[in-house]
PDB file of N, CA, C and O in Angstrom:
ATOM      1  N   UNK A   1     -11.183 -28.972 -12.017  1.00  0.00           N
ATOM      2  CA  UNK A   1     -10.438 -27.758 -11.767  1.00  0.00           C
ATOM      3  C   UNK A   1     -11.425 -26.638 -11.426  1.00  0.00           C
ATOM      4  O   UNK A   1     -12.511 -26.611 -12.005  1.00  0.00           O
ATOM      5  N   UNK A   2     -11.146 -25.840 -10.640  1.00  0.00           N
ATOM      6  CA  UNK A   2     -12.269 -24.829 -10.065  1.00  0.00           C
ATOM      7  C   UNK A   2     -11.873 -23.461 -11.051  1.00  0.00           C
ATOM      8  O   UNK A   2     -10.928 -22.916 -11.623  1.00  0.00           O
ATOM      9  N   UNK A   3     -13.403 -23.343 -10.780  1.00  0.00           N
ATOM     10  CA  UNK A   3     -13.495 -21.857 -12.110  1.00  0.00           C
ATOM     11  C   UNK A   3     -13.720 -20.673 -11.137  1.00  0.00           C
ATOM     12  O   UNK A   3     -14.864 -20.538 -10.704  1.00  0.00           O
ATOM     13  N   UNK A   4     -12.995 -20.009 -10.838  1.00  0.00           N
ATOM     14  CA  UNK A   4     -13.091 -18.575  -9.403  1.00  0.00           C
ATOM     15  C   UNK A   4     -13.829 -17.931  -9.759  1.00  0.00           C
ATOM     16  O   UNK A   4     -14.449 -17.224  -8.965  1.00  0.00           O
ATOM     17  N   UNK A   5     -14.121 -17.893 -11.331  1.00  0.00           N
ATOM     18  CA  UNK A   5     -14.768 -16.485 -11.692  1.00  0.00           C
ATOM     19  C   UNK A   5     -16.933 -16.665 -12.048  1.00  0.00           C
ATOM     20  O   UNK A   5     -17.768 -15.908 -12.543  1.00  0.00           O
ATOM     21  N   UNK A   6     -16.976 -17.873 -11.535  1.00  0.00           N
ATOM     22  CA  UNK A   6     -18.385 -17.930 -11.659  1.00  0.00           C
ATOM     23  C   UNK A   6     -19.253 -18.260 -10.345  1.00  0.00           C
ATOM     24  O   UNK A   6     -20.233 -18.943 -10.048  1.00  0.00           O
ATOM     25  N   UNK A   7     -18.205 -17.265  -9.637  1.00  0.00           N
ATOM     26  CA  UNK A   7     -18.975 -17.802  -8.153  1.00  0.00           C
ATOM     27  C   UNK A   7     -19.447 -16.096  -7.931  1.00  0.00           C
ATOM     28  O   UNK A   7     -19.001 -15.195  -8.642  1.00  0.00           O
ATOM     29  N   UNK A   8     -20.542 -15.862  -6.675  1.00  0.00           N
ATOM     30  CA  UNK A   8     -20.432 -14.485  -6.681  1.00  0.00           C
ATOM     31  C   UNK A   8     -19.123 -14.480  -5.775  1.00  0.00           C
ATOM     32  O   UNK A   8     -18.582 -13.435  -6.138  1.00  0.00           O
ATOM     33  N   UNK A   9     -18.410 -14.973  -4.929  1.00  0.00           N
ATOM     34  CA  UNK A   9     -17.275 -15.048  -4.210  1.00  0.00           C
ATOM     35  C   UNK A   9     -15.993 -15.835  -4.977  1.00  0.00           C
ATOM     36  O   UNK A   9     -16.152 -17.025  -5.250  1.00  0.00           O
ATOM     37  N   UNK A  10     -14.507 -15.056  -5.384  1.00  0.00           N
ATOM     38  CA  UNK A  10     -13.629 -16.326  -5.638  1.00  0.00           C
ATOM     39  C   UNK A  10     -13.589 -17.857  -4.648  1.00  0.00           C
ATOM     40  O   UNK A  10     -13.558 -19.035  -5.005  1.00  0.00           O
ATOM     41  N   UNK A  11     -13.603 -17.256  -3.363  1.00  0.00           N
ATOM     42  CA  UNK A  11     -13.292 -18.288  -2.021  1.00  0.00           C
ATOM     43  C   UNK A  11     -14.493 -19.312  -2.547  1.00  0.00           C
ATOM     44  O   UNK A  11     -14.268 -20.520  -2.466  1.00  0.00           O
ATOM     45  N   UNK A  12     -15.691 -18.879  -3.054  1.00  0.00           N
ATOM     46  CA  UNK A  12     -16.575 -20.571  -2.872  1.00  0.00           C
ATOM     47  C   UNK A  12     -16.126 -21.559  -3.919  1.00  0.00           C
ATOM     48  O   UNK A  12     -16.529 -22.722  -3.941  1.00  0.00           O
ATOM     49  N   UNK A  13     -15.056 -20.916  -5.007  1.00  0.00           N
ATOM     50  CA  UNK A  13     -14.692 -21.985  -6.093  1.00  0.00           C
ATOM     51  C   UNK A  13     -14.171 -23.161  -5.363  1.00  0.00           C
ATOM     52  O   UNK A  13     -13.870 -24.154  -6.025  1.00  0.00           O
ATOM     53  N   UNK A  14     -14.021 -23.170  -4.024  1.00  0.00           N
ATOM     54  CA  UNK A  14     -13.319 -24.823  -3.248  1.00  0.00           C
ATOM     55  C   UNK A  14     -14.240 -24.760  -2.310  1.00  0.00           C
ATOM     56  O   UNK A  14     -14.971 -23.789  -2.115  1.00  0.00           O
ATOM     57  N   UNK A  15     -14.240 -25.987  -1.574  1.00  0.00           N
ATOM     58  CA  UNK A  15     -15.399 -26.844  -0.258  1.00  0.00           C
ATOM     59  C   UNK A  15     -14.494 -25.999   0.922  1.00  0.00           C
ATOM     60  O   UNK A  15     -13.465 -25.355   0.719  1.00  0.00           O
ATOM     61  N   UNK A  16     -15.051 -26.161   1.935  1.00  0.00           N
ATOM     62  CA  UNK A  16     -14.512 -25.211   3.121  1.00  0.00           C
ATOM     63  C   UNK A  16     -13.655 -26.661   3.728  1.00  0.00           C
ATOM     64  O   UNK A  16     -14.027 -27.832   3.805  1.00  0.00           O
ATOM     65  N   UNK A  17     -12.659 -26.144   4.015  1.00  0.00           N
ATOM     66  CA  UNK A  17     -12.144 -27.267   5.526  1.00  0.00           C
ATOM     67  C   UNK A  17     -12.180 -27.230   6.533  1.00  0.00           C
ATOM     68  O   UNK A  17     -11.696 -28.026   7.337  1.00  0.00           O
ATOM     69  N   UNK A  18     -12.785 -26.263   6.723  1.00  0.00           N
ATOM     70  CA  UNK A  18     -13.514 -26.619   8.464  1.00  0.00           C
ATOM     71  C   UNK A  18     -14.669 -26.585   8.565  1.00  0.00           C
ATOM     72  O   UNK A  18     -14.911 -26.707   9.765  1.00  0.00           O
ATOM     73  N   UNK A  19     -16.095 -26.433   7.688  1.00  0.00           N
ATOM     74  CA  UNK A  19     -17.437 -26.657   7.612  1.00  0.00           C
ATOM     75  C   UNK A  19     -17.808 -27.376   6.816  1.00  0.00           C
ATOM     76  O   UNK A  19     -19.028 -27.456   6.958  1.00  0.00           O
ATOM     77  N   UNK A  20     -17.509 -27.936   6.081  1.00  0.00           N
ATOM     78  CA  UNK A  20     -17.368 -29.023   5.007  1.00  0.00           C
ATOM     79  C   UNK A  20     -18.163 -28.636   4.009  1.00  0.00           C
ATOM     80  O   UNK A  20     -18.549 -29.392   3.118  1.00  0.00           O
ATOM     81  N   UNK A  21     -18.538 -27.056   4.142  1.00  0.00           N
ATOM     82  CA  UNK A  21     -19.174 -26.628   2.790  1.00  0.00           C
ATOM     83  C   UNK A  21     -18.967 -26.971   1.807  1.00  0.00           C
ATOM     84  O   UNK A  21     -17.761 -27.151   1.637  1.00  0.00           O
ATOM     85  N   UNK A  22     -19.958 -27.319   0.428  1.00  0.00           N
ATOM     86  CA  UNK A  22     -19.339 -27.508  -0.740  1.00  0.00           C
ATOM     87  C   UNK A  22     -19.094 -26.296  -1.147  1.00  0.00           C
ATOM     88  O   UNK A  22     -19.399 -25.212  -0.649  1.00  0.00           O
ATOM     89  N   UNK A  23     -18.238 -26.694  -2.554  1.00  0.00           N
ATOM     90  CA  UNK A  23     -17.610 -25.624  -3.436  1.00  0.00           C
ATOM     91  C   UNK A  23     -19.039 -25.020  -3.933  1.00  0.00           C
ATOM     92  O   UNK A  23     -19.928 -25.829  -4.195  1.00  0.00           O
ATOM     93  N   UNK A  24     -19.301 -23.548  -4.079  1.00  0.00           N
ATOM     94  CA  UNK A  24     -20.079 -22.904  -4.345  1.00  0.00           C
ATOM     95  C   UNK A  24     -21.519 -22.241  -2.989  1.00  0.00           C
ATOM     96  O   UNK A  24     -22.506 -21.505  -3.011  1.00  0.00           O
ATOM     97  N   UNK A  25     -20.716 -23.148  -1.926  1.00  0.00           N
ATOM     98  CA  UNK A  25     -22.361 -22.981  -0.901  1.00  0.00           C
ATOM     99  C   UNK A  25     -21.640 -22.469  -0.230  1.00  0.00           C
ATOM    100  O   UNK A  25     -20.523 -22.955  -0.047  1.00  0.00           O
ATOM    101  N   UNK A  26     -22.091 -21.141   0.455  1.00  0.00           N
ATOM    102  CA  UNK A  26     -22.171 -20.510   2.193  1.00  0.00           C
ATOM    103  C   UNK A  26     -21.102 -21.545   2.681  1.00  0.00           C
ATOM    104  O   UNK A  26     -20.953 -22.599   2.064  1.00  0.00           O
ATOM    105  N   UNK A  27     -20.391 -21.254   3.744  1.00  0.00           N
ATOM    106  CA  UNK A  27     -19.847 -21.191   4.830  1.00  0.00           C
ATOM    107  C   UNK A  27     -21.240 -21.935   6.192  1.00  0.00           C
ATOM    108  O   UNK A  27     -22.336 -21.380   6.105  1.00  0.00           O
ATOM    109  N   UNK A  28     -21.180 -22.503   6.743  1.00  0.00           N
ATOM    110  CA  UNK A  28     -22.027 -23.254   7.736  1.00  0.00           C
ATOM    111  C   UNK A  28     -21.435 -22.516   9.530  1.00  0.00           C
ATOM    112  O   UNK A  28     -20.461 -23.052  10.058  1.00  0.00           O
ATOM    113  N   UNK A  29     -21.899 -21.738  10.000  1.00  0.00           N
ATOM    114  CA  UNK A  29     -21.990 -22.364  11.812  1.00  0.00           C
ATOM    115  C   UNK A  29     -21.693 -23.722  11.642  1.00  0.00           C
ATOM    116  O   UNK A  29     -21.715 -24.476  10.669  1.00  0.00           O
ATOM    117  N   UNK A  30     -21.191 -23.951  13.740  1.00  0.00           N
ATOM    118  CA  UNK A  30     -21.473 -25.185  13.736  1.00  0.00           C
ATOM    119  C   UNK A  30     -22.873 -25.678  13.744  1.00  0.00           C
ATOM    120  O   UNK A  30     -23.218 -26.658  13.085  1.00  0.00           O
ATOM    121  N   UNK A  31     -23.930 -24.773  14.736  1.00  0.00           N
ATOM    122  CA  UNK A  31     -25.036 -24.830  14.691  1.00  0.00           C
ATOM    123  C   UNK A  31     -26.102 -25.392  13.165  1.00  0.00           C
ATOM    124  O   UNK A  31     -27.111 -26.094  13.104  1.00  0.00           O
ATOM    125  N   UNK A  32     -25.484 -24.861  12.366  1.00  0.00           N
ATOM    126  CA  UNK A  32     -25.983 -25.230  10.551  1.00  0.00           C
ATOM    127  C   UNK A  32     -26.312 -23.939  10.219  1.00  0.00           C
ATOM    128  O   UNK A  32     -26.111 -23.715   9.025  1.00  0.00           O
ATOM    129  N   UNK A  33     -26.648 -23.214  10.704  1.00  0.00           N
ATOM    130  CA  UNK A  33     -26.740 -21.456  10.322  1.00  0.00           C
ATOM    131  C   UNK A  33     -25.874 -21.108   9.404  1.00  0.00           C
ATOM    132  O   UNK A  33     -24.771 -21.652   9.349  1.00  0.00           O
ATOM    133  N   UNK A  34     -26.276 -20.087   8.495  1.00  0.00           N
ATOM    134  CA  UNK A  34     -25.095 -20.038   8.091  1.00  0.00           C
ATOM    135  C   UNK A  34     -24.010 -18.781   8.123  1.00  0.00           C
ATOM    136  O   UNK A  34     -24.563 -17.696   8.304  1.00  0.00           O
ATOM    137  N   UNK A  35     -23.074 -18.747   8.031  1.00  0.00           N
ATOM    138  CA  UNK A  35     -22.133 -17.992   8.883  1.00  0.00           C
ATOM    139  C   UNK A  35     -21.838 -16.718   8.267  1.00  0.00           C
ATOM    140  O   UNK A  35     -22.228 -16.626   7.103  1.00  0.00           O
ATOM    141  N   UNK A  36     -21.207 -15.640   8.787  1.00  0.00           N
ATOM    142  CA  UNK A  36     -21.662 -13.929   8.600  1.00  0.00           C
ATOM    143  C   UNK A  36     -20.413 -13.971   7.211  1.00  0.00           C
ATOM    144  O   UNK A  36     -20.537 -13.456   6.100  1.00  0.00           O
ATOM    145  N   UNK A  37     -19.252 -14.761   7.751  1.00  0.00           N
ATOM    146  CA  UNK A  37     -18.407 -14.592   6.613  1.00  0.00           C
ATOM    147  C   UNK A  37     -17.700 -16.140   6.427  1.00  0.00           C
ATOM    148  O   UNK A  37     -17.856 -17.160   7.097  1.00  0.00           O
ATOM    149  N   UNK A  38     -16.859 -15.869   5.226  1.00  0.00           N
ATOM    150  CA  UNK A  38     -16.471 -17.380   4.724  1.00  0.00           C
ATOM    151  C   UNK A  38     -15.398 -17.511   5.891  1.00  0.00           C
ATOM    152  O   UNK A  38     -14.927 -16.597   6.568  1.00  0.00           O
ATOM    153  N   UNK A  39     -15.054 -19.246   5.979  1.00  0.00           N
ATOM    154  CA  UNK A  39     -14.197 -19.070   6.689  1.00  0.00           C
ATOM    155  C   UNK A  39     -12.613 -19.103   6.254  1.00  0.00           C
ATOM    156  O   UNK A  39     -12.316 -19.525   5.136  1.00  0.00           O
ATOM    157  N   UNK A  40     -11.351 -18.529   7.400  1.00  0.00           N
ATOM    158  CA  UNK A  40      -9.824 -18.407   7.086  1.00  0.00           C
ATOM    159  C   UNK A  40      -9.365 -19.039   6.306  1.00  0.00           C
ATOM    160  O   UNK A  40      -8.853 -18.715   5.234  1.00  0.00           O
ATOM    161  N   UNK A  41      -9.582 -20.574   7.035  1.00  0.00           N
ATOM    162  CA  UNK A  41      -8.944 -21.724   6.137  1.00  0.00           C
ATOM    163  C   UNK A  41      -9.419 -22.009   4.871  1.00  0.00           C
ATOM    164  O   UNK A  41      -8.774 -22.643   4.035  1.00  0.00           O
ATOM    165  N   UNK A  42     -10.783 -21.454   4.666  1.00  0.00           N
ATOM    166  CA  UNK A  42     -11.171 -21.987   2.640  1.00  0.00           C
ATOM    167  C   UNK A  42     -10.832 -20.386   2.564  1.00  0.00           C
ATOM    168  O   UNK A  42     -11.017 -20.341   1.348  1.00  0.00           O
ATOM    169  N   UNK A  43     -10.559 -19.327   2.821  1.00  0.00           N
ATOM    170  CA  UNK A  43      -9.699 -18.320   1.773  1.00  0.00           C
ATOM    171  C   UNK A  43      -8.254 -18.831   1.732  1.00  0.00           C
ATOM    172  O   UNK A  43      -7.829 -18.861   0.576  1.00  0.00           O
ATOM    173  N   UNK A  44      -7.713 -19.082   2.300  1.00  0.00           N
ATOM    174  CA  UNK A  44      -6.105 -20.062   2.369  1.00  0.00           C
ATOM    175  C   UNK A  44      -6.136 -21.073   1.813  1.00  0.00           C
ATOM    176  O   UNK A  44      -5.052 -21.361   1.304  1.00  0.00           O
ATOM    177  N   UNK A  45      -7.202 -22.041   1.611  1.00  0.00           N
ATOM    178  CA  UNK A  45      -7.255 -22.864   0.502  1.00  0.00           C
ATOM    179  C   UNK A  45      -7.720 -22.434  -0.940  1.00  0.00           C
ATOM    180  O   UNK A  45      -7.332 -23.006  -1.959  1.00  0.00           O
ATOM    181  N   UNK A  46      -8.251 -21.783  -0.928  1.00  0.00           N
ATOM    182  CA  UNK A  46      -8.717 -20.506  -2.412  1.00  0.00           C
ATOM    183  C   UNK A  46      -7.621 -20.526  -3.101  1.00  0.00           C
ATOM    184  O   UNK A  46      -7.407 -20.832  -4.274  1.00  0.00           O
ATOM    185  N   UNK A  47      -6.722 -20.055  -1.989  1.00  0.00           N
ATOM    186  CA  UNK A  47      -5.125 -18.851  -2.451  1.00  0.00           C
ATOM    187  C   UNK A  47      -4.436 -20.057  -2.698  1.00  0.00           C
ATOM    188  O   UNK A  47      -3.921 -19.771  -3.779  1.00  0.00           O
ATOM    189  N   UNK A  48      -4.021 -21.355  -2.413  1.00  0.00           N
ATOM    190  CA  UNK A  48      -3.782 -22.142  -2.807  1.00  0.00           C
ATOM    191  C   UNK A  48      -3.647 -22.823  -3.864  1.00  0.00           C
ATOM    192  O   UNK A  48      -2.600 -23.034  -4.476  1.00  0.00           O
ATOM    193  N   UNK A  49      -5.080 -23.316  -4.197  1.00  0.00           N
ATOM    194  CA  UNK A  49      -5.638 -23.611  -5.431  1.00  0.00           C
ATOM    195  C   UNK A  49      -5.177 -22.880  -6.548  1.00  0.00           C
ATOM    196  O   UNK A  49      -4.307 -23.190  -7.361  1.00  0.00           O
ATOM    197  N   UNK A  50      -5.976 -21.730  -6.466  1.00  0.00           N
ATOM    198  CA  UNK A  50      -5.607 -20.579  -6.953  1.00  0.00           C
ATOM    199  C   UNK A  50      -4.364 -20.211  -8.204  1.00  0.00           C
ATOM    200  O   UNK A  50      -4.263 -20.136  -9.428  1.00  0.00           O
ATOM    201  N   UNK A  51      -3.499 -20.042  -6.897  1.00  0.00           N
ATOM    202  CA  UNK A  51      -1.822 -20.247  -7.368  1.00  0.00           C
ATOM    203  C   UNK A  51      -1.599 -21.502  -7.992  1.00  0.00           C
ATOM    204  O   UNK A  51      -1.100 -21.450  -9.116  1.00  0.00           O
ATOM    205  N   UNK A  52      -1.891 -22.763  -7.456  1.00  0.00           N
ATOM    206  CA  UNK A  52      -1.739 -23.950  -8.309  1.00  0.00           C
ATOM    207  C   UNK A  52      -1.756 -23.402  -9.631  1.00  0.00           C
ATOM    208  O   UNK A  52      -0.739 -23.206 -10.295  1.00  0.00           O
ATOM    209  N   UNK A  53      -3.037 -23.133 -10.041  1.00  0.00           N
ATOM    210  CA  UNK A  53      -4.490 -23.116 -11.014  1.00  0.00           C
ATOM    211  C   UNK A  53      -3.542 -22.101 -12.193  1.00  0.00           C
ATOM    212  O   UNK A  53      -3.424 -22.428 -13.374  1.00  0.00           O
ATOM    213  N   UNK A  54      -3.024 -21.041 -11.691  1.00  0.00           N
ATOM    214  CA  UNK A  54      -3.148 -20.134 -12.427  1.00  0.00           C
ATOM    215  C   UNK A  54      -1.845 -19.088 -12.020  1.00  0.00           C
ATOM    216  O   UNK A  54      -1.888 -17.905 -12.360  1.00  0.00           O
ATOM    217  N   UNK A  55      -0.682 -19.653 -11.256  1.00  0.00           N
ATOM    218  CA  UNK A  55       0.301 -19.739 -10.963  1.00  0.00           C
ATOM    219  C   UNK A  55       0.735 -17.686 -10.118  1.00  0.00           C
ATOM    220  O   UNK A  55       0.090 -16.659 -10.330  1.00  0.00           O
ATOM    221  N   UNK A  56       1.731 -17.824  -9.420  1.00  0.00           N
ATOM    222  CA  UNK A  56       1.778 -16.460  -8.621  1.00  0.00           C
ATOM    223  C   UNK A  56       1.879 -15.448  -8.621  1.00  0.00           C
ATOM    224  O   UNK A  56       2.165 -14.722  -7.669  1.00  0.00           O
ATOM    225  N   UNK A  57       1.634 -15.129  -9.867  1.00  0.00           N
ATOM    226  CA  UNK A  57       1.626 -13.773 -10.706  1.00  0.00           C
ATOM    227  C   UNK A  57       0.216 -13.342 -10.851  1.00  0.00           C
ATOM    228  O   UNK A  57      -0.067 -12.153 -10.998  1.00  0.00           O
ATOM    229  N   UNK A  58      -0.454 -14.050 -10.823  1.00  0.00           N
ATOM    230  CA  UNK A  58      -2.024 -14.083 -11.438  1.00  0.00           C
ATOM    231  C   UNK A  58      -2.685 -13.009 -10.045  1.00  0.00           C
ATOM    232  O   UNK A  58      -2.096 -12.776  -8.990  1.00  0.00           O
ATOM    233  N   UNK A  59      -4.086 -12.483 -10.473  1.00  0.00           N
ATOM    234  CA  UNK A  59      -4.685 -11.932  -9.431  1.00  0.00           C
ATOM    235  C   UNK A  59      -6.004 -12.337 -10.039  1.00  0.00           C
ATOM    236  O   UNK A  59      -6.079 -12.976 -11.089  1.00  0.00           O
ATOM    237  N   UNK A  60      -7.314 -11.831  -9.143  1.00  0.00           N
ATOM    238  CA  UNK A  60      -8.288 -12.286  -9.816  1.00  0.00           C
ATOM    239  C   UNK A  60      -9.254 -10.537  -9.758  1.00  0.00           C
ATOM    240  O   UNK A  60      -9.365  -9.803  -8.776  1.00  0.00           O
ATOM    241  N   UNK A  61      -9.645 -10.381 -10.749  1.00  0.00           N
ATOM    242  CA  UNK A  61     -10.094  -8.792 -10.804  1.00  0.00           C
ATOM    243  C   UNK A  61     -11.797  -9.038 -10.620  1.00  0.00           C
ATOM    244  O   UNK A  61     -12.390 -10.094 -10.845  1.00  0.00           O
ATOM    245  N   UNK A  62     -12.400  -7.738 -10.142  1.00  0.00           N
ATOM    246  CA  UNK A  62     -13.866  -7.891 -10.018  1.00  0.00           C
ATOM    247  C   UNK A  62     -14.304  -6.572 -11.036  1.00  0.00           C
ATOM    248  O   UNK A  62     -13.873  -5.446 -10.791  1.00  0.00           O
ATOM    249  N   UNK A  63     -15.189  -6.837 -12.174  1.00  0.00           N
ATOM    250  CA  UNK A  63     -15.558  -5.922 -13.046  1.00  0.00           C
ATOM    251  C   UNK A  63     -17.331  -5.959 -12.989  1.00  0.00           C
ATOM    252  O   UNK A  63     -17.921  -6.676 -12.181  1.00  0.00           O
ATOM    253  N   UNK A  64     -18.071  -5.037 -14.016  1.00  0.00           N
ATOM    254  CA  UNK A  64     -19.103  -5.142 -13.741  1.00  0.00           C
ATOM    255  C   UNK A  64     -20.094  -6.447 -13.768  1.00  0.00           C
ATOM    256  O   UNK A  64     -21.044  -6.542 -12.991  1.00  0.00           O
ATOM    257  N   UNK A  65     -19.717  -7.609 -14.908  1.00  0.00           N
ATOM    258  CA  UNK A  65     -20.292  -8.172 -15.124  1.00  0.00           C
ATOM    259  C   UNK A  65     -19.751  -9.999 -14.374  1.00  0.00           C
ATOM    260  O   UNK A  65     -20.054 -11.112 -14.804  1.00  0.00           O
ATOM    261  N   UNK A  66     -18.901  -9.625 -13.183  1.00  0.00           N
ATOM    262  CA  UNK A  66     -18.353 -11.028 -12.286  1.00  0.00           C
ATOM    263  C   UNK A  66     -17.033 -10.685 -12.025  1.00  0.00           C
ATOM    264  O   UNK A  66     -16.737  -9.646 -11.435  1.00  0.00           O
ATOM    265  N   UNK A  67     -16.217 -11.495 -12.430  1.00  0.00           N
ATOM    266  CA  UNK A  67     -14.825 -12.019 -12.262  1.00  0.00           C
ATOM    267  C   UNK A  67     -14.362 -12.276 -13.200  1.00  0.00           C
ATOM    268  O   UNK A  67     -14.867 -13.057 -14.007  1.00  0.00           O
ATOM    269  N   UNK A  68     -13.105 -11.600 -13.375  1.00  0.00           N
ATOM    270  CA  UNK A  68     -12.024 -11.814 -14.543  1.00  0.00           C
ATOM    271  C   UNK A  68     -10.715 -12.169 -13.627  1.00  0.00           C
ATOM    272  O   UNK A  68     -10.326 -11.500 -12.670  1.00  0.00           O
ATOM    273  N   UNK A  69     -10.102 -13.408 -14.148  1.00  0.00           N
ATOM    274  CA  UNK A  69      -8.445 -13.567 -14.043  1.00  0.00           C
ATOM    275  C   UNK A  69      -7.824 -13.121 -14.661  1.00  0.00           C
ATOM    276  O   UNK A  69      -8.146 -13.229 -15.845  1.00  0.00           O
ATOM    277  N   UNK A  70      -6.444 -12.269 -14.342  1.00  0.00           N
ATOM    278  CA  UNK A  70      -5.582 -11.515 -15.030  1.00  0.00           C
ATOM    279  C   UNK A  70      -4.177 -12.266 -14.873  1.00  0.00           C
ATOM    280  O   UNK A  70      -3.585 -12.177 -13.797  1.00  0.00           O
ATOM    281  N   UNK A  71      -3.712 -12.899 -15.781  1.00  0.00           N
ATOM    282  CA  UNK A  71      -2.834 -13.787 -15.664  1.00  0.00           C
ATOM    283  C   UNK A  71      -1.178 -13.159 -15.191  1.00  0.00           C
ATOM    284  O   UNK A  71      -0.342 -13.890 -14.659  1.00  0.00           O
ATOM    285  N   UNK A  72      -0.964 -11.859 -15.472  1.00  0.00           N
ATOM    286  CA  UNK A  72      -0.246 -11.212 -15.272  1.00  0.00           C
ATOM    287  C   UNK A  72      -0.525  -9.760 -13.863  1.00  0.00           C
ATOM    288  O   UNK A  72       0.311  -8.880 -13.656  1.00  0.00           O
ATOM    289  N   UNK A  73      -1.554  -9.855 -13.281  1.00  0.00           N
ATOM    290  CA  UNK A  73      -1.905  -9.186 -12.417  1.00  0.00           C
ATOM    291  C   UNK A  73      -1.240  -8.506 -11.343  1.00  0.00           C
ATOM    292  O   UNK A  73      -1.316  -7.308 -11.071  1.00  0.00           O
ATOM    293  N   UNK A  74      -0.553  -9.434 -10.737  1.00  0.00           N
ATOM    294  CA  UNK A  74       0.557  -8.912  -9.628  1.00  0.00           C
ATOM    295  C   UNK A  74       1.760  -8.798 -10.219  1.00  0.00           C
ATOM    296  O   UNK A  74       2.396  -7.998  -9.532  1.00  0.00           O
ATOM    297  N   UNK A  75       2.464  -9.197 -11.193  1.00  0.00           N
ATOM    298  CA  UNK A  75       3.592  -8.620 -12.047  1.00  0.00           C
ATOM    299  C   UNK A  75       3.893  -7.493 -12.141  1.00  0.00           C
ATOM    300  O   UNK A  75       5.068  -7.127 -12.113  1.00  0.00           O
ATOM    301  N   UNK A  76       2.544  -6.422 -12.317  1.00  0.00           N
ATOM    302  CA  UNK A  76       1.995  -5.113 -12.845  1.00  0.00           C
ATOM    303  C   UNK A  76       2.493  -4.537 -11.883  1.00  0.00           C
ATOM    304  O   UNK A  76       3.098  -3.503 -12.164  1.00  0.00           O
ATOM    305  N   UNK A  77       2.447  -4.956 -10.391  1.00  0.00           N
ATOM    306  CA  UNK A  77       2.374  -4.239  -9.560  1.00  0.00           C
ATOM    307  C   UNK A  77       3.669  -3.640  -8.708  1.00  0.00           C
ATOM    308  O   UNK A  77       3.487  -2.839  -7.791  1.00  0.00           O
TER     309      UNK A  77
END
């Protein structure tokens, strides 16, 4: 099960599906470079997971010391 909050990014807690990045690594060019930002489809698979993980209410907050999940986050809102 992926942990969002120990990445410096939520999006690297999953592998990319279109660069075949692993979970936790950069985003790849095709070239192998690696790319300016993550890509669409692993933030859409993030949000996915995500929601699976921790269901559609949840948000994921950024504080000083990483990432906190707020299980009630978008409820609030």
């Amino acid at each position: 099960m992926p942990d969002f909050t120990i990445h410096r990014h939520p999006v690297l807690a999953v592998a990319c599906p279109d660069c075949g990045s692993a979970a936790g690594t950069w985003c790849r060019r095709p070239s192998g470079h690696r790319a300016a930002d993550l890509h669409r489809a692993r933030g859409i698979e993030a949000d996915r997971v995500f929601i699976d993980q921790h269901g559609p209410d949840a948000s994921i907050i950024r504080l000083a010391t990483g990432w906190q999940v707020d299980p009630r986050g978008r409820a609030r809102d």
